[in-house]
NUMARFI-231803 format. One line per 5 residues: number of its first residue (from 1); their letters; for each residue x, y, z of N, C-alpha, C, CB. Coordinates in steps of 0.1 Angstrom, whole numbers, plus 5000, padded with zeros to 4 digits. Atoms other than C-alpha are relative to their C-alpha. Glycine has a CB too. Example, Ala and Ser with C-alpha at 12.3 -4.5 7.8 and 13.67 -1.06 7.14 Angstrom:
1) AS) 5009,4988,5000,5123,4955,5078,5009,5012,5000,4990,5000,5012 | 4991,4989,5000,5137,4989,5071,4992,5011,5008,5004,5005,4986
***
This chain:
1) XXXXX) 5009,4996,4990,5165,4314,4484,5007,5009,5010,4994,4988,5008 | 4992,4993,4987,5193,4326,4509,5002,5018,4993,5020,4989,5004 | 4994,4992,5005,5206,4349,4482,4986,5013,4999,5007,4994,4988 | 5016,4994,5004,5167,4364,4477,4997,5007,5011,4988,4990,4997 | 5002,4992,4985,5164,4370,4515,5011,5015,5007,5003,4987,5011
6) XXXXX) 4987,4989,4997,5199,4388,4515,4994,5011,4997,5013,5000,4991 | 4999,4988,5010,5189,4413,4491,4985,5010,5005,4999,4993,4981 | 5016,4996,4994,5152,4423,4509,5005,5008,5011,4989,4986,5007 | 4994,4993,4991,5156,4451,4529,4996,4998,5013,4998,5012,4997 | 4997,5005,4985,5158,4455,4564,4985,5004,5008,5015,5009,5008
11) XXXXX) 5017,4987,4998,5119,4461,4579,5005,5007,5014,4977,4987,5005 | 4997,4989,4991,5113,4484,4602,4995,4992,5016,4989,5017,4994 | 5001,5010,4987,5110,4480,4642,4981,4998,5001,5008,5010,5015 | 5019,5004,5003,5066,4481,4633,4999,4982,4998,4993,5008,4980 | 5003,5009,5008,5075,4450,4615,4989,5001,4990,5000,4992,5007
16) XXXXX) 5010,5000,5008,5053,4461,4587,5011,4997,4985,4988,5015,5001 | 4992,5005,5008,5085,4452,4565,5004,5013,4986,4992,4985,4995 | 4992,4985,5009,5089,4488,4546,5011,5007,5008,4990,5012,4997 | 4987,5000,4996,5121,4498,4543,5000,5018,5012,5013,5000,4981 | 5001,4992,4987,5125,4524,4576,5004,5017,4994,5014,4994,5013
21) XXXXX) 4996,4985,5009,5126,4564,4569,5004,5010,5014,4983,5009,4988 | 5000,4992,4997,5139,4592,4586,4990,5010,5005,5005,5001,4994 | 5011,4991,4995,5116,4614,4612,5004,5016,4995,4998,5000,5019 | 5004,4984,5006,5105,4647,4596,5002,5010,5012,4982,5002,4995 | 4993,4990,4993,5118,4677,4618,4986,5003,5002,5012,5011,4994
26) XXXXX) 5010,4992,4993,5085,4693,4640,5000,5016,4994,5003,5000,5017 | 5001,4983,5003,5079,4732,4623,4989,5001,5010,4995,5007,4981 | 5007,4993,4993,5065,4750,4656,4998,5014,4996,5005,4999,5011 | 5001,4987,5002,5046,4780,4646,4991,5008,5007,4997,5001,4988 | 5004,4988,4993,5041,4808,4666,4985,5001,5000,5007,5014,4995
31) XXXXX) 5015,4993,5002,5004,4819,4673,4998,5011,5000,4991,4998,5009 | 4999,4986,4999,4998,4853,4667,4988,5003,5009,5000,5007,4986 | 5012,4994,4989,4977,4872,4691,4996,5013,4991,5009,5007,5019 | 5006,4988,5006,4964,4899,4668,4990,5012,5012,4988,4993,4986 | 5009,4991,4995,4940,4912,4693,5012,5007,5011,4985,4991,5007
36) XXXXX) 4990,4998,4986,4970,4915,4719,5007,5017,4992,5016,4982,5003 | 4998,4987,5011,4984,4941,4688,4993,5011,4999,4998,4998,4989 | 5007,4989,5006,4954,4959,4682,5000,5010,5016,4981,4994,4993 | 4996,4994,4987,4948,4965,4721,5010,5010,5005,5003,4991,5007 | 4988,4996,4994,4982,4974,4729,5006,5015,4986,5013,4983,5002
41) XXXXX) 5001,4986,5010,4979,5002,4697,4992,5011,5003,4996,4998,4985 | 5013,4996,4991,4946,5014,4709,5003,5011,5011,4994,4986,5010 | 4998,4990,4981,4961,5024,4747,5011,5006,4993,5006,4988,5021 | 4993,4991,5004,4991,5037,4729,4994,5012,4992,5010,4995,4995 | 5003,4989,5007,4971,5061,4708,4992,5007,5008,4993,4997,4987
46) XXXXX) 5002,4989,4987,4951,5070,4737,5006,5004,5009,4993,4997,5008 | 4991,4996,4991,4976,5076,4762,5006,5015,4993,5011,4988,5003 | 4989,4985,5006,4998,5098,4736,4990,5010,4992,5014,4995,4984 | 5011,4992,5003,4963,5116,4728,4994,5009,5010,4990,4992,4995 | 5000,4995,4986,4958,5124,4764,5013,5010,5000,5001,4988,5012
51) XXXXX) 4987,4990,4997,4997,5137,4767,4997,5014,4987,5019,4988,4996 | 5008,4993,5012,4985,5157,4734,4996,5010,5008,4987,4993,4992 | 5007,4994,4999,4960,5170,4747,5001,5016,5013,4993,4989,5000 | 5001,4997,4988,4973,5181,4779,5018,5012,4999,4998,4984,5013 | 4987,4988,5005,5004,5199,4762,4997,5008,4993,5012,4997,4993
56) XXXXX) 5011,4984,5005,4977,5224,4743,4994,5003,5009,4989,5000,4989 | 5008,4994,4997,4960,5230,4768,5000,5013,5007,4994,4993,5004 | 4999,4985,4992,4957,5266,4789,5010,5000,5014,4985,5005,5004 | 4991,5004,4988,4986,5249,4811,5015,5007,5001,5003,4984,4998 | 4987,4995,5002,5019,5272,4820,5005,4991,5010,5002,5017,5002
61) XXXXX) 4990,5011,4992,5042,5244,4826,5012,5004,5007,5007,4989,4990 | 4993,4993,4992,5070,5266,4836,4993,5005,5014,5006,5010,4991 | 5006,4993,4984,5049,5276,4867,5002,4987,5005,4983,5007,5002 | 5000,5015,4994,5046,5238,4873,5017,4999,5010,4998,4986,4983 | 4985,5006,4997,5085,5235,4875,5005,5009,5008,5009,4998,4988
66) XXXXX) 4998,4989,4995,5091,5266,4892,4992,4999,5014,4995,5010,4990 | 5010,5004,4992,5064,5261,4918,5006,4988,5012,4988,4996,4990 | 4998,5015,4989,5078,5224,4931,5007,5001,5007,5004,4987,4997 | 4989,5002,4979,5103,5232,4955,5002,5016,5002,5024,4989,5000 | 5002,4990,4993,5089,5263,4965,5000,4999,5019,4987,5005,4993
71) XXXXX) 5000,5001,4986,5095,5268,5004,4987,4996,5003,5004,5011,5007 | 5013,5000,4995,5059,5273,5011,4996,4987,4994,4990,5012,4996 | 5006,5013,5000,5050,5237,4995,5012,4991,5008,4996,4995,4983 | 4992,5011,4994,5083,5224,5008,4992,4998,5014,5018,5005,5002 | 5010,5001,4986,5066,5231,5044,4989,4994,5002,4995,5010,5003
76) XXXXX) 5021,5011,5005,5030,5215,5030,5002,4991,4998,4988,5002,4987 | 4996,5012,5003,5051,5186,5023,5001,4994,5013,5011,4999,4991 | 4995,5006,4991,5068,5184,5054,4988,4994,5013,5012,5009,5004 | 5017,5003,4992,5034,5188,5071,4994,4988,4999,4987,5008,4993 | 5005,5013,4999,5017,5161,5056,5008,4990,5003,4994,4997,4990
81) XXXXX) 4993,5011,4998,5046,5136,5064,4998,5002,5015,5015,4999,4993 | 5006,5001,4981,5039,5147,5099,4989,4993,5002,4997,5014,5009 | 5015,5003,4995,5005,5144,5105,4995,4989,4996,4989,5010,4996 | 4999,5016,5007,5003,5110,5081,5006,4990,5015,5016,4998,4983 | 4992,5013,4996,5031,5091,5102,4994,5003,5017,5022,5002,4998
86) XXXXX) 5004,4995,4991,5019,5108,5137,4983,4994,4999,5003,5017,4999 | 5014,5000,5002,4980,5099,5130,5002,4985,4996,4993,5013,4988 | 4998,5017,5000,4992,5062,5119,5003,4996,5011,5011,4993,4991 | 4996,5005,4984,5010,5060,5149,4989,4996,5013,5008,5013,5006 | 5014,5001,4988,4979,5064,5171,4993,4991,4995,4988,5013,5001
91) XXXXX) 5007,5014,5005,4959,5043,5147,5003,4988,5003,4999,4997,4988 | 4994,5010,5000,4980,5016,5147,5002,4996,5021,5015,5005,4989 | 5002,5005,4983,4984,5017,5191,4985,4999,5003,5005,5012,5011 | 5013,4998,4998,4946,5028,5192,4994,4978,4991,4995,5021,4989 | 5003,5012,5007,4942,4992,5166,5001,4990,5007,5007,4998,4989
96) XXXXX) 4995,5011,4991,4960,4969,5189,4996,5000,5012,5012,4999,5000 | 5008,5000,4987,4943,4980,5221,4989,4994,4992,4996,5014,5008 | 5016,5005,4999,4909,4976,5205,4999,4989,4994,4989,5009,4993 | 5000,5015,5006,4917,4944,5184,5000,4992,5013,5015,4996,4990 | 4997,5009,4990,4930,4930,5218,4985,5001,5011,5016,5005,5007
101) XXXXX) 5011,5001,4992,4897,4941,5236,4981,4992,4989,4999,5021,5006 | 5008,5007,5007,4877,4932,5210,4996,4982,4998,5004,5005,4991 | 5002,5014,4998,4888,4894,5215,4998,4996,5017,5015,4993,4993 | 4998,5006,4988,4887,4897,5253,4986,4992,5001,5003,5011,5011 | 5015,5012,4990,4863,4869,5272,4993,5015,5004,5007,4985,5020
106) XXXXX) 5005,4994,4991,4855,4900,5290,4984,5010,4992,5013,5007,5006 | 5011,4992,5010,4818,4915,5274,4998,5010,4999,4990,4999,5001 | 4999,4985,4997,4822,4950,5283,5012,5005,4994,5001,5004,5015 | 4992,4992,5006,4849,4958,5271,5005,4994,4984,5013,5002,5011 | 5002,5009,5009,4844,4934,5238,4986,5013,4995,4998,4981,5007
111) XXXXX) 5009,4990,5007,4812,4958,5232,5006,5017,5000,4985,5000,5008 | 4999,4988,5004,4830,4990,5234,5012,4998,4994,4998,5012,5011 | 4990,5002,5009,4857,4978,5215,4992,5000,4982,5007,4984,5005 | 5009,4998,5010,4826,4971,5189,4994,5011,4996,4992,4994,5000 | 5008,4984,4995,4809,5004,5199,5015,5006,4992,4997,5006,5024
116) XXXXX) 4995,4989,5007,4839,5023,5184,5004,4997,4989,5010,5005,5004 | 4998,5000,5018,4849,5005,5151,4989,4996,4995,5012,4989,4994 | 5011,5005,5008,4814,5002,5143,4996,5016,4998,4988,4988,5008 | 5003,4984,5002,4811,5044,5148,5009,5009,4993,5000,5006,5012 | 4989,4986,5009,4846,5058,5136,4998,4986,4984,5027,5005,5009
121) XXXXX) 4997,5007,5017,4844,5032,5103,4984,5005,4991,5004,4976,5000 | 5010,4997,5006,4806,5040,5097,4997,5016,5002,4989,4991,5004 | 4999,4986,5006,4811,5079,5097,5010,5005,4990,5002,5008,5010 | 4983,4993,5009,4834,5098,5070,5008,5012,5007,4996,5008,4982 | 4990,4995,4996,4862,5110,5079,5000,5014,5001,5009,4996,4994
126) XXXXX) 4998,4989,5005,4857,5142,5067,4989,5004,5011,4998,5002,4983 | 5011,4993,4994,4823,5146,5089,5009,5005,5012,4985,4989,5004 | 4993,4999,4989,4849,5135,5115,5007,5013,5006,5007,4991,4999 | 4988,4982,4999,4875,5169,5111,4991,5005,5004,5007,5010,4985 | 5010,4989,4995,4845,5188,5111,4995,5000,5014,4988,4998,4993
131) XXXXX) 5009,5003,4984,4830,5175,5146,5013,5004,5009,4994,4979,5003 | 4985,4996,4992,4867,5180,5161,5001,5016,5000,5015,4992,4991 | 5005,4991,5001,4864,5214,5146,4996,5008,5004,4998,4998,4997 | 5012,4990,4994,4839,5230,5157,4991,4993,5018,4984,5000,4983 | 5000,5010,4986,4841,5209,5192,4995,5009,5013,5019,4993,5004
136) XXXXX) 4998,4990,4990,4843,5245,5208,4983,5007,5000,5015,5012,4994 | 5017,4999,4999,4805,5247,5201,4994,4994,5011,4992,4993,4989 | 5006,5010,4992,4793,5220,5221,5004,4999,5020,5006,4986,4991 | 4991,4998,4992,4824,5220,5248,5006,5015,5005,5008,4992,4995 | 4994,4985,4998,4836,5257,5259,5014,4998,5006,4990,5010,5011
141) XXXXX) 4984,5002,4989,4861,5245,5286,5007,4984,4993,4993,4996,5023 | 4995,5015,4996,4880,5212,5284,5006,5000,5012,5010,4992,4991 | 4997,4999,4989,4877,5204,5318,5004,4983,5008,4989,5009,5005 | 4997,5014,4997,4895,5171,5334,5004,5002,5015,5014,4992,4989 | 4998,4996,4986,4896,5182,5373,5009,5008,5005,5002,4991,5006
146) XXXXX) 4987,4995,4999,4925,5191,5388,5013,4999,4989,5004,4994,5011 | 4983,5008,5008,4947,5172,5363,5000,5019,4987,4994,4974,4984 | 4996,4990,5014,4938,5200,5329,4987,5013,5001,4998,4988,4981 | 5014,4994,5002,4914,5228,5322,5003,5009,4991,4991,5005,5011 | 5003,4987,5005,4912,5255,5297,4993,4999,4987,5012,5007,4998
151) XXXXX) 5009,4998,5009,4892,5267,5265,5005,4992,4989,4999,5013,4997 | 5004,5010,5012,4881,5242,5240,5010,5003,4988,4984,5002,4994 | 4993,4993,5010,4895,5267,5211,5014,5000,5004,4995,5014,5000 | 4984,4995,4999,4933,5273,5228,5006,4978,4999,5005,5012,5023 | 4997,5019,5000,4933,5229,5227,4999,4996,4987,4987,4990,5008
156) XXXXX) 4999,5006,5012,4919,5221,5194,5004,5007,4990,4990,4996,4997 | 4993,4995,5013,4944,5234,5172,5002,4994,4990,5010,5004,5001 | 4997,5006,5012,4946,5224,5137,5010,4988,5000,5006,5011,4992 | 4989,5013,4999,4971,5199,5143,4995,4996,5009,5015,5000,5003 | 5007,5010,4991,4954,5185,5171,4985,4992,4995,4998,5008,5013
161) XXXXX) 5010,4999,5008,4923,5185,5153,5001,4990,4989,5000,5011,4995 | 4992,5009,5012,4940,5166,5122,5005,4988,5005,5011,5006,4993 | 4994,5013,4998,4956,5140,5144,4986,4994,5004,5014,4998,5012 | 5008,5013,4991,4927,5128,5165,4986,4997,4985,4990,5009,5022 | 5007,5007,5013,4904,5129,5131,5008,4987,4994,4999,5012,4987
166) XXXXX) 4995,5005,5010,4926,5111,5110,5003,4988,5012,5011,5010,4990 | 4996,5008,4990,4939,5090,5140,4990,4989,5005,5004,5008,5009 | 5013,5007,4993,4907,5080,5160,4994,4989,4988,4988,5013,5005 | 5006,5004,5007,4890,5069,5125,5013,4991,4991,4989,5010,4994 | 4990,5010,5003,4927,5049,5113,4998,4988,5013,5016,5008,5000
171) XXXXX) 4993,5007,4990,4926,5032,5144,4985,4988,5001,5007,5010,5018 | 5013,5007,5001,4888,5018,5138,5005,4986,4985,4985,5016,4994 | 4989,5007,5009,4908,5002,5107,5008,4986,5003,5010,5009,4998 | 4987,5016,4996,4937,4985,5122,4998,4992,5009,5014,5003,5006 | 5007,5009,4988,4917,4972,5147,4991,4988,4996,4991,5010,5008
176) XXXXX) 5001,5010,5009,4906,4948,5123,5009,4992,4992,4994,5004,4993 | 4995,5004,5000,4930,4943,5110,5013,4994,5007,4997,5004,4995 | 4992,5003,4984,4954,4937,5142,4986,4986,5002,4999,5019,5016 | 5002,5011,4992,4926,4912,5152,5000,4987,4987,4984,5002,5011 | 5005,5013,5009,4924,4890,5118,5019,4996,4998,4988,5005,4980
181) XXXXX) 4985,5005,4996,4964,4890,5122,5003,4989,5009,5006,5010,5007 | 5000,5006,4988,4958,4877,5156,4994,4988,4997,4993,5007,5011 | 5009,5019,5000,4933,4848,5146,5006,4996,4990,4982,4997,4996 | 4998,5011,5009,4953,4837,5122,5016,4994,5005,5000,5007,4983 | 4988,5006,4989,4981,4828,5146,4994,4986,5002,5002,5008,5015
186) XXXXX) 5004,5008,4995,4973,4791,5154,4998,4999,5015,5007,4993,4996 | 5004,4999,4981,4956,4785,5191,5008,4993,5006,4985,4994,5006 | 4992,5007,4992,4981,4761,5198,5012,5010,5004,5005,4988,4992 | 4984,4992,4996,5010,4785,5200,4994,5007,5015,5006,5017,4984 | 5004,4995,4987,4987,4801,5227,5001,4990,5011,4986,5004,5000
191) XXXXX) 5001,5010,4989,4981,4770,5247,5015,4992,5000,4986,4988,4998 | 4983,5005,4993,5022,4760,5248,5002,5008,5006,5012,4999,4992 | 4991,4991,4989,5029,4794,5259,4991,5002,5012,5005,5015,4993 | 5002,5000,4987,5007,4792,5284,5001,4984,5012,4986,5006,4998 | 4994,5012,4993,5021,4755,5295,5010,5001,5003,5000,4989,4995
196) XXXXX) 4984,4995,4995,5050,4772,5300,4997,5010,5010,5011,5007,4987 | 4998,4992,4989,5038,4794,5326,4999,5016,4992,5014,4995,5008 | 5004,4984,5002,5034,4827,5306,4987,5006,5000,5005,5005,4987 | 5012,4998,4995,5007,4849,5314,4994,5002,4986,4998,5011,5012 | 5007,4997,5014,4982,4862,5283,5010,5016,5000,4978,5002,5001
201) XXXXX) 4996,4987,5006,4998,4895,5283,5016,4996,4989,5004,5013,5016 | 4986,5002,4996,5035,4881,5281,5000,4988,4984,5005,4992,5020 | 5001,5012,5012,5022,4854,5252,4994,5006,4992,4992,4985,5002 | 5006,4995,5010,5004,4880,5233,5012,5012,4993,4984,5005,5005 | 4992,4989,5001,5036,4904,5232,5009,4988,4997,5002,5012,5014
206) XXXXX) 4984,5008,5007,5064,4874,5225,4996,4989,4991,5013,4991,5012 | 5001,5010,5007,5044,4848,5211,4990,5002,4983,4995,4992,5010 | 5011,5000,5009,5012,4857,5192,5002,5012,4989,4985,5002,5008 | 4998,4990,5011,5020,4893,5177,5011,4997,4989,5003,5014,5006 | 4986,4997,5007,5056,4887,5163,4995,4987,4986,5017,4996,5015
211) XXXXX) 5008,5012,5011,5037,4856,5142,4991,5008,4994,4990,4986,5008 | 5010,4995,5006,5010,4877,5135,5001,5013,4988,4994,5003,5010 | 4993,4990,5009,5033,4905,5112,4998,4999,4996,5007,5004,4996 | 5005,5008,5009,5029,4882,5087,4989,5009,4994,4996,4987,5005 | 5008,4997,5007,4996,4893,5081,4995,5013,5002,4992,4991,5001
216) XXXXX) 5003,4983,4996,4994,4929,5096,5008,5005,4991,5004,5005,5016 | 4989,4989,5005,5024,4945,5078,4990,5007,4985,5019,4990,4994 | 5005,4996,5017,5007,4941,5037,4989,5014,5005,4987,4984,4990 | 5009,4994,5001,4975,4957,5049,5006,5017,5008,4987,4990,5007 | 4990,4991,4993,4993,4982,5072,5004,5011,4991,5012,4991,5004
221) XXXXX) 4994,4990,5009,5013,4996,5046,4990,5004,4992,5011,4995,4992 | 5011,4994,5011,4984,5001,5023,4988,5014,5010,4988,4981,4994 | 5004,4992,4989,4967,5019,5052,5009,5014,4999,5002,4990,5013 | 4990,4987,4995,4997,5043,5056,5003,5007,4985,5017,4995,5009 | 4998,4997,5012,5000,5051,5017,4983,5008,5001,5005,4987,4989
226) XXXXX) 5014,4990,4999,4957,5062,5017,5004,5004,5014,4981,4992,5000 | 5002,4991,4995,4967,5079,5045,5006,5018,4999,5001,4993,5010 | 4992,4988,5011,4992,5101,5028,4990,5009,4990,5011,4991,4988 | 5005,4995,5010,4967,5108,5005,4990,5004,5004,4998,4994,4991 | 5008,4997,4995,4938,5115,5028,4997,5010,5009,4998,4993,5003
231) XXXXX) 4998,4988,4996,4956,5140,5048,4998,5007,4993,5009,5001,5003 | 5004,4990,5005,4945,5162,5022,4987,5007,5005,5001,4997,4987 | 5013,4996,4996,4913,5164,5036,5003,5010,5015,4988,4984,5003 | 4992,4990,4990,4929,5183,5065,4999,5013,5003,5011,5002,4997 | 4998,4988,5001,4933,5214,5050,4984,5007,5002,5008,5003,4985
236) XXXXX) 5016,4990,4994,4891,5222,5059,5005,5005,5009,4985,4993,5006 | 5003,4997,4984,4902,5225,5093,5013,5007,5002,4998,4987,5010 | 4990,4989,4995,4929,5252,5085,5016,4994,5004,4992,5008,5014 | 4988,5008,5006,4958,5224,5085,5009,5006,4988,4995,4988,4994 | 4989,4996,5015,4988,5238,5061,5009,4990,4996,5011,5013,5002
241) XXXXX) 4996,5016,5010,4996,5201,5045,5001,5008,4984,4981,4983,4999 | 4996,5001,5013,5009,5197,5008,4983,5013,4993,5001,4979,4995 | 5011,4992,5011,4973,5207,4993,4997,5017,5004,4983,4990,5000 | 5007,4984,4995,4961,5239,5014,5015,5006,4993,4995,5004,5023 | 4989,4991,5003,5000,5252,5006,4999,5003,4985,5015,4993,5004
246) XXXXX) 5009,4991,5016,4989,5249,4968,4991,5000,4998,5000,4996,4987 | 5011,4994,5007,4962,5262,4969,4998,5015,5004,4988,4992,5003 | 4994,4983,4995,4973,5292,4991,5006,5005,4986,5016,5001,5014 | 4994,4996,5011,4996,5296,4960,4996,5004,4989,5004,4993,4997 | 5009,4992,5008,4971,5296,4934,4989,5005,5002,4997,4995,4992
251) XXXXX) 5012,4989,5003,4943,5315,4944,5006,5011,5002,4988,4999,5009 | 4995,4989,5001,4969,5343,4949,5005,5000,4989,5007,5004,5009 | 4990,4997,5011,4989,5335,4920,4990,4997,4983,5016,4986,5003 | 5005,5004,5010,4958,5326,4896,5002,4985,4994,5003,5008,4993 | 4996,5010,5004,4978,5295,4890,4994,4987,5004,5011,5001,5003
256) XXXXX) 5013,5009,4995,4942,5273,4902,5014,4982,4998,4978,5001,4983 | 4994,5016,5003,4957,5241,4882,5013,4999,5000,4997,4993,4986 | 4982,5004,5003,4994,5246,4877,5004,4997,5016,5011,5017,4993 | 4993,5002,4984,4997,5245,4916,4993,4987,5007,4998,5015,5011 | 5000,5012,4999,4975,5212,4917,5007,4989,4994,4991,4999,5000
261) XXXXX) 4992,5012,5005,4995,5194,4894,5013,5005,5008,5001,4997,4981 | 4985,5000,4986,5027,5205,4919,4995,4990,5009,5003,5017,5012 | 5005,5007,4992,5004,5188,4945,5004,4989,4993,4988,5003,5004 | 5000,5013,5007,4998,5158,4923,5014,4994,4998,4994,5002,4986 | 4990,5005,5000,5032,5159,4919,5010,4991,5013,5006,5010,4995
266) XXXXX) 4993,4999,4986,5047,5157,4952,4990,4986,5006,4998,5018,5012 | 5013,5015,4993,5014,5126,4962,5006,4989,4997,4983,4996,4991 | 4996,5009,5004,5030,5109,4935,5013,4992,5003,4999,5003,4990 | 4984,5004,4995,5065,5111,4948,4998,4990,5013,5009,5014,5005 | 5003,5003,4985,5052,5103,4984,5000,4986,4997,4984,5005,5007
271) XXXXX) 5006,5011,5001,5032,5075,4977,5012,4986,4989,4984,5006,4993 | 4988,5014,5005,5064,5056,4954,5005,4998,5005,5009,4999,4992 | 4991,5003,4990,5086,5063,4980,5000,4992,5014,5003,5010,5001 | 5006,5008,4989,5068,5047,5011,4999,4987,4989,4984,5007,5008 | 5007,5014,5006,5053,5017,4984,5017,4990,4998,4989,5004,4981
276) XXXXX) 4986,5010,5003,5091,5005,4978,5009,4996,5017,5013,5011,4988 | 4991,5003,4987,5101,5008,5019,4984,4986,5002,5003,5017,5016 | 5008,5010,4993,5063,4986,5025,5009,4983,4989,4977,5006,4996 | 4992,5013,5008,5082,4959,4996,5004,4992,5008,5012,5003,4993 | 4986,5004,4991,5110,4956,5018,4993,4991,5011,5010,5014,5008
281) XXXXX) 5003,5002,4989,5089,4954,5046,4994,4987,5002,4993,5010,5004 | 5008,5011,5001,5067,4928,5036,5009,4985,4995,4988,5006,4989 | 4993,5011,5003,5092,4910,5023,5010,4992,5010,5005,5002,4990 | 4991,5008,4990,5116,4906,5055,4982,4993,5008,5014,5015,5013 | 5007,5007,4989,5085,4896,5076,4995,4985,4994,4987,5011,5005
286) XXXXX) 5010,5014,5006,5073,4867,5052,5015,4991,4995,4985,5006,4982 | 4991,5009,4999,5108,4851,5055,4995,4991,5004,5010,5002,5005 | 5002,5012,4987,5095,4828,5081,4992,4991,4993,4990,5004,5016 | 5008,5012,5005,5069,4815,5054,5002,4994,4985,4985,5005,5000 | 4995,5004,5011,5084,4812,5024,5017,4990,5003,5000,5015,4990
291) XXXXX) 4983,5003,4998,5117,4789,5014,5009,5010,4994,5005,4985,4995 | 4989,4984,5006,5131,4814,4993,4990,5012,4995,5010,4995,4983 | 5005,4989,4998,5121,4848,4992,5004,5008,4982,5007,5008,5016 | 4997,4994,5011,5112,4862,4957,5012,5010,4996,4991,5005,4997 | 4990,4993,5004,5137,4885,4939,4994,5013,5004,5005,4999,4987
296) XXXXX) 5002,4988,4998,5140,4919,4942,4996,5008,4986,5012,5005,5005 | 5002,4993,5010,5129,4942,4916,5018,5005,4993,4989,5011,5005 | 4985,4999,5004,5170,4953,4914,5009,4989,4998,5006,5007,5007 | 5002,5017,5003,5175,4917,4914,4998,4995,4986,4988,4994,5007 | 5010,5001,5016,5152,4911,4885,5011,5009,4991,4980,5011,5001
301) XXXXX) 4990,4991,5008,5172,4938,4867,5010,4993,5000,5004,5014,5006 | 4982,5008,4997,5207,4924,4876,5002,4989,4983,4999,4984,5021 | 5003,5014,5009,5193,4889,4859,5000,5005,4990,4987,4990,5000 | 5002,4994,5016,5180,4908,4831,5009,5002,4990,4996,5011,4999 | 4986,4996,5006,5211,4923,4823,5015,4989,4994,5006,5007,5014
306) XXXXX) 4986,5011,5000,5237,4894,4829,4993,4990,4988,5005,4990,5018 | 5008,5005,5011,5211,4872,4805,5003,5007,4990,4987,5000,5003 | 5000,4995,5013,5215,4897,4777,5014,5001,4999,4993,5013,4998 | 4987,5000,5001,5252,4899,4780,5004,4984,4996,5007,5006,5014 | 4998,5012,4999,5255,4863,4782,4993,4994,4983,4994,4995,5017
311) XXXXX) 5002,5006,5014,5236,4857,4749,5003,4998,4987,4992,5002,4998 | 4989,5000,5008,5257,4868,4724,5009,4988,5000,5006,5009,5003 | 4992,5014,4998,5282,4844,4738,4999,4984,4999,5003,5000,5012 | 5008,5013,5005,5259,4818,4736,4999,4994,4984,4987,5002,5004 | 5006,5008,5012,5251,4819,4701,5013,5002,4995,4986,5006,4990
316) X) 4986,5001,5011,5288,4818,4689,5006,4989,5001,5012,5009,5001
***
C-alpha cells in the first residue's frame, strides 16, 4: 500500500491529482492598423502631387530666391515687425484699462468699457483702416485747444493710421481677455490683500495681475502671431509692410506670384520665430502651477538621442 502511494505522482496545487505541467509562454500579437497605412499613403501621394504640381507650374523659382533678401522687402519686413509689436503694445495697455473698467462697481465707466469692445470687435478691421483713412473727410483740422491743432491729412499718416486701426480694434481683444485672466484669480487673494491695508490699485498691480499671467500670456501670444499676419491688411492705407513691398515688386517686375510666395515666405519665418519665444513664455509663467514643467522640445531631442545610443548597449 505504502509502496503504491510512493510511486503516484505528485498532484498539482488544484488538487485535481494530475501530474502538474509547465505554463505555455503568452504569443502577443501586434494589431495591425491597416487603415492607419492606407491614410498615411493617401496624404503622402497628395502632398508629393501638390509639390508636383507646383514645380511645373509657370513658377520662376530663381526669382523666388533672388527676390528674398531684397532691400526693398528687407524694409517691408522690418515694417511689419514695427507696426505688429507697436499696435500690440497699445492693445495690450488699451486691454488692461478696459478689462479693469469693465469690472469696475462704477456703471459709467463699466458701459463705456462695453460701448468699445462691443464696437471695435463687431466692426472689421479692415472697415476700421479705412475710416482712419479717409478721417480727413469728416475732420479737416484736428483741433485739441491750445494743447494741438493742425490738418487732419499732415496727422494721419500711414503709420499712424495702421497703429490706431490695428491697435484700437487689438485692444477690444485683450480686454477680454485681461478680464477672464482677472476672474480667474481667486477673490480671496483680493480680500487678504486688502486686510493688509493695500488699496485696489496696489492689489491689482502686485497681487491679482502677476497671478493672472497664467492665463493671459497663451492667448496673448496667439493674438501677437494673427497680428503679424493681419498687418498685411495695412498696405490699403499706403503702409509699406512685408506685402505692399511685394507687391511693389511684382507689378513692376511682372513677377505677380513669385513675389507672393517671398511674402509667404518671410510670414512663415515670422510667425515660427515669435511661436517658439510664446513656448518659452508660456512655459516660465505656468511654473507656479505645474510640479514639473514639461520638456523642451530640445529636451525631447536630447532623450531621443541618448535612448538610441544607449540601446545597442542594452541588447548585448
Amino acid at each position: 500500500m505504502t509502496d503504491k502511494l510512493s510511486k503516484d505522482p505528485a498532484p498539482t496545487p488544484s488538487g485535481s491529482g494530475s501530474p502538474a505541467t509547465p505554463y505555455e509562454a503568452i504569443k502577443a500579437v501586434p494589431v495591425r492598423h491597416y487603415g492607419r497605412w492606407i491614410s498615411a499613403v493617401v496624404v503622402v501621394v497628395l502632398l508629393g502631387w501638390l509639390v508636383y504640381a507646383f514645380s511645373q507650374g509657370n513658377i520662376i523659382w530663381d526669382t523666388v530666391w533672388d527676390k528674398l533678401f531684397d532691400s526693398s522687402i528687407i524694409d517691408g519686413l522690418w515694417n511689419t515687425i514695427i507696426i505688429s509689436v507697436a499696435s500690440m503694445a497699445l492693445g495690450l495697455v488699451l486691454g488692461i484699462v478696459f478689462a479693469v473698467m469693465r469690472l469696475s462697481k462704477n456703471p459709467v465707466t463699466g458701459a463705456v468699457a462695453w460701448l468699445y469692445i462691443w464696437f471695435f470687435r463687431g466692426t472689421p478691421v479692415y472697415v476700421q483702416l479705412l475710416v482712419w483713412f479717409n478721417l480727413s473727410l469728416i475732420f479737416e483740422y484736428i483741433n485739441l485747444g491750445p494743447i494741438y491743432k493742425n490738418e487732419t491729412v499732415d496727422v494721419m499718416t500711414p503709420f499712424m493710421v495702421a497703429l490706431l486701426g490695428l491697435g484700437l480694434n487689438e485692444g477690444a481683444y485683450m480686454a477680454e481677455i485681461v478680464r477672464a485672466g482677472i476672474q480667474s484669480v481667486d477673490e480671496g487673494q483680493t480680500e487678504a490683500a486688502h486686510a493688509l491695508g493695500m488699496s485696489q490699485t496696489k492689489t491689482m498691480r502686485r497681487i491679482v495681475l502677476p497671478q493672472a499671467m497664467r492665463v493671459i500670456v497663451p492667448p496673448t501670444g496667439n493674438e501677437f502671431i494673427n497680428m503679424l499676419k493681419t498687418s498685411s491688411l495695412v498696405s490699403a492705407v499706403q503702409y509699406t509692410e512685408l506685402l505692399r513691398a511685394s507687391s511693389n515688386i511684382g507689378s513692376t517686375s511682372s513677377a505677380v506670384m513669385e513675389m507672393l510666395f517671398v511674402a509667404s515666405i518671410w510670414y512663415l519665418a515670422l510667425t515660427s520665430v515669435f511661436s517658439v519665444g510664446q513656448y518659452y513664455l508660456e512655459r516660465r509663467f505656468a511654473r507656479g502651477s505645474l510640479r514639473s514643467l514639461p520638456p523642451t522640445p530640445w529636451q525631447r531631442v536630447k532623450t531621443n538621442l541618448t535612448t538610441f545610443k544607449r540601446s545597442p548597449e542594452a541588447t548585448r
